[in-house]
C-alpha positions in Angstrom: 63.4 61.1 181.2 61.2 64.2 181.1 57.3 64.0 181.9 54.9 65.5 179.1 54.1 68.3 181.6 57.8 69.5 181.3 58.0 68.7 177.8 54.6 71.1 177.4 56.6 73.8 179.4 59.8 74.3 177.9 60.7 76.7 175.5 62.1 73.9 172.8 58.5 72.9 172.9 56.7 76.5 171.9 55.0 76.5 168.9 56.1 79.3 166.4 52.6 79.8 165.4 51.9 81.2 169.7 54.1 83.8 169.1 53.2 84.8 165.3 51.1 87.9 164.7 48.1 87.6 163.2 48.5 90.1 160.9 51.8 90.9 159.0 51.7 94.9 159.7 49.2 97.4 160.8 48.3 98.1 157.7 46.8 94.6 156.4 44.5 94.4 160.4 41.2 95.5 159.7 40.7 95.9 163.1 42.9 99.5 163.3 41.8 102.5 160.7 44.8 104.9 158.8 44.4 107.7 161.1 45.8 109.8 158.4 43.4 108.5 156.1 40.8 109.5 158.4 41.4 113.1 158.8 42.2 113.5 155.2 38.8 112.7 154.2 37.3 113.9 156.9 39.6 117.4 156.3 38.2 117.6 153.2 34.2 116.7 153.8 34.9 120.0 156.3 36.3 122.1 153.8 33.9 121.8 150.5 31.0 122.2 153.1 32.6 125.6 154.4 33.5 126.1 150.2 29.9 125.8 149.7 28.3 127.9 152.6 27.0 124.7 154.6 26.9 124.5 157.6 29.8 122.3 159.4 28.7 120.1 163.1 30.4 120.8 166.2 31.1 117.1 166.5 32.6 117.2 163.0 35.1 119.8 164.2 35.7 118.0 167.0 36.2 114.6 165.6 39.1 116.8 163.2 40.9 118.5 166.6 40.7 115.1 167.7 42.2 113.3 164.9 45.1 116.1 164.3 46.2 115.8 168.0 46.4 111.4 167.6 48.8 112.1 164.7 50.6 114.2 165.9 50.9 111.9 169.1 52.4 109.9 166.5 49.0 107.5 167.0 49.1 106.4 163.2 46.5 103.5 163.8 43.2 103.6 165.7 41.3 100.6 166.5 37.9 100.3 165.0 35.3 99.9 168.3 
């Protein structure tokens, strides 16, 4: 007969639920951001300001570069801290 600390370390006993994400797909965590989302709208922010003679930040230019070089790192999720 098995004790119930081998019983507790077997792989019969493993809950499904342990090994279950949390959330079905990237797409449904709100912890990650659409990085193609991001640089889309951000993309566009850049572009109607330049359209419109305004002037366009250093760090928004940056944040763009930045964004362009994650996707095509193929980095299609970025967490959100």
């Amino acid at each position: 007969m098995r004790t119930a600390y081998e019983c507790r370390h077997t792989l019969e006993y493993a809950s499904p639920s342990a090994i279950t994400p949390r959330y079905p797909n990237a797409a449904s965590d709100p912890r990650l951001t659409n990085t193609a989302d991001k640089w889309r709208t951000l993309n566009r922010q850049v572009r109607d300001k330049e359209w419109n003679g305004e002037p366009v930040t250093n760090a928004e230019r940056d944040k763009l570069a930045t964004l362009k070089q994650a996707l095509n790192d193929d980095k299609h999720y970025t967490p959100n801290f």
